[in-house]
Steps between C-alpha positions, in 0.01 A plus 500: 500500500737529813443296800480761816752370760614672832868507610435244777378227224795601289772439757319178680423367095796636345541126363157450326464826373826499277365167391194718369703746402679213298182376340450844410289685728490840661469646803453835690634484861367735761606612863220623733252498236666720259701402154832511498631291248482271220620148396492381169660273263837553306421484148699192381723533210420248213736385246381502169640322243653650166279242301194600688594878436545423131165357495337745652661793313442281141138626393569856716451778170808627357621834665586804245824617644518874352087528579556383840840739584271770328218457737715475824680825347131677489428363903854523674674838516886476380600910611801471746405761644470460868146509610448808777 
């Protein structure tokens, strides 16, 4: 849940709130009562490892490649014609 902050307690705690913001919290900022924004969190990219992948991936079920290019076939529409 977002912390409710106004504009004065961003600009006079600018400091501490991108430390929460660091620790991963959220906030929506007002001015004169009304909402007017939101802070949040970048979503940190996380290196995975090809081991880990491999390990993940090793007891994932076997994939049918004609079934599965059949299925998308019957869900996606391949005409070239331009839609309207």
């Amino acid at each position: 849940m977002s912390e409710t902050i106004t504009q004065r307690e961003l600009r006079n705690g600018s400091g501490e709130i991108m430390r929460r913001l660091d620790e991963g919290e959220s906030f929506v900022v007002t001015r004169n009562g009304v909402p007017v924004g939101e802070l949040t969190p970048l979503r940190r990219l996380r290196f995975v490892t090809a081991e880990s992948v491999s390990e993940i991936f090793r007891t994932a079920p076997a994939i049918d490649a004609e079934r599965f290019r059949s299925d998308l076939d019957v869900i996606a529409d391949q005409d070239i014609t331009p839609r309207g």
